[in-house]
C-alpha positions in Angstrom: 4.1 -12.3 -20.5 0.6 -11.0 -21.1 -0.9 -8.5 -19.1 -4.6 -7.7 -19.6 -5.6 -3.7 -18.0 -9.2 -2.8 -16.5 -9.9 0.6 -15.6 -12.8 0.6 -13.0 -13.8 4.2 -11.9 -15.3 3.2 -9.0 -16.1 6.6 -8.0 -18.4 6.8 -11.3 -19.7 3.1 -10.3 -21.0 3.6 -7.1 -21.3 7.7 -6.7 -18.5 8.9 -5.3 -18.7 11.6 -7.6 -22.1 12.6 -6.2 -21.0 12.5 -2.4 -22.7 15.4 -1.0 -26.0 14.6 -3.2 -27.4 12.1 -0.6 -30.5 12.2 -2.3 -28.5 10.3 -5.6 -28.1 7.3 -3.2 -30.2 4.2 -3.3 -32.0 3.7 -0.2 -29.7 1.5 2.4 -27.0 2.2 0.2 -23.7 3.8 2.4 -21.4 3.6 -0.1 -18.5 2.7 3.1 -15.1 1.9 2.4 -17.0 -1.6 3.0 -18.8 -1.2 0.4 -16.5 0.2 -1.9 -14.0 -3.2 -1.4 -17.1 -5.5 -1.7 -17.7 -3.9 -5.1 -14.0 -4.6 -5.5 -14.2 -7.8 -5.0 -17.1 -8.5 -7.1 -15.2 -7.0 -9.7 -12.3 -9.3 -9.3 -14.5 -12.1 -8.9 -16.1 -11.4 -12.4 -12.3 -10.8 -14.0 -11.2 -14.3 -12.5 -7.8 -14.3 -13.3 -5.9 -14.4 -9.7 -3.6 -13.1 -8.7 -4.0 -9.3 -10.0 -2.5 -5.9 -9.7 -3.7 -3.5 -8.5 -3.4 0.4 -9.2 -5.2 2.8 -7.0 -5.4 6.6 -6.6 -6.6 8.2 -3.5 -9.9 6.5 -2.4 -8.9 3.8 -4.7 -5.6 3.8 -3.4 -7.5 2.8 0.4 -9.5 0.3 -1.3 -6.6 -1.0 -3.1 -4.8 -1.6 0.5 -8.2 -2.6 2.4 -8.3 -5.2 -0.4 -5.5 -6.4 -0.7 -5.1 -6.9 3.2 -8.7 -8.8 2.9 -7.0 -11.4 0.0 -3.5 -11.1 0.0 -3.8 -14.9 -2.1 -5.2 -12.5 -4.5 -3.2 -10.0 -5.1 0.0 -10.1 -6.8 1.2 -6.6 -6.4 -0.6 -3.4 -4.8 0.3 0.0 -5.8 -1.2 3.0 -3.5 -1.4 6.4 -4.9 -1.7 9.6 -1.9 -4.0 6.3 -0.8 -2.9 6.6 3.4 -5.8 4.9 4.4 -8.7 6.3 6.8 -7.9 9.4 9.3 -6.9 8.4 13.3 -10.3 10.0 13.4 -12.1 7.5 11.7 -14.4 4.7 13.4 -12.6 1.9 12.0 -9.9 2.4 14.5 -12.5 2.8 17.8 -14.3 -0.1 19.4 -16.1 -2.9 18.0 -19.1 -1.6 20.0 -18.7 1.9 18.9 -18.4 0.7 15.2 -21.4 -1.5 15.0 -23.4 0.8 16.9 -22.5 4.0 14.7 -23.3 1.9 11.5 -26.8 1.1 12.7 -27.7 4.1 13.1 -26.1 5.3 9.6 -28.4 2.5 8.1 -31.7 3.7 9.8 -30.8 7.2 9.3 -30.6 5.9 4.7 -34.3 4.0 5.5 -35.9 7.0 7.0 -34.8 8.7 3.0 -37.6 9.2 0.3 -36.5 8.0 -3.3 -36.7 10.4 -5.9 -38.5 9.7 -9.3 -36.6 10.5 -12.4 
């Protein structure tokens, strides 16, 4: 059997890295554990050789479950590293309501940001 390995560092990718620079961030651009499994997923998409395994550490071990719950069809074997998931504090586990509302404003709040010029 063949096995072909990608190392993605998503954390480079989408800047993770860079968390507490919100000025680094493109405008409308959350970087959400959304987010973070949509660029998954376009990853895997581009790879196109279903079903894969995954290895993920920490944040990548929560994306690695959020995907993997999303396309279990997908996913041939999962492997979580100190990946839990998100806090009992976190909104995925409030209200629809609460959610959708607490996203809009985190969306206005990234249009109301100037861009910087490099």
């Amino acid at each position: 059997m063949s096995m072909r390995s990608i190392c993605a560092d998503m954390a480079t990718v989408n800047g993770h890295k860079d968390f507490f620079l919100r000025d680094f961030f493109l405008p409308g651009a959350l970087y959400s554990l959304d987010e973070h499994v949509l660029d998954l997923s376009a990853l895997a998409d581009r790879i196109d050789d279903f079903p894969i395994y995954l290895v993920g550490h920490s944040l990548g071990g929560v994306i690695t479950l959020l995907y993997s719950g999303v396309y279990p069809a997908r996913v041939r074997k999962a492997i979580s590293i100190e990946g839990l998931g998100p806090p009992v504090s976190h909104l995925v586990h409030g209200p629809p309501s609460e959610r959708m509302r607490t996203w809009i404003e985190r969306i206005r709040e990234t249009e109301r940001r100037e861009g910087h010029a490099y």
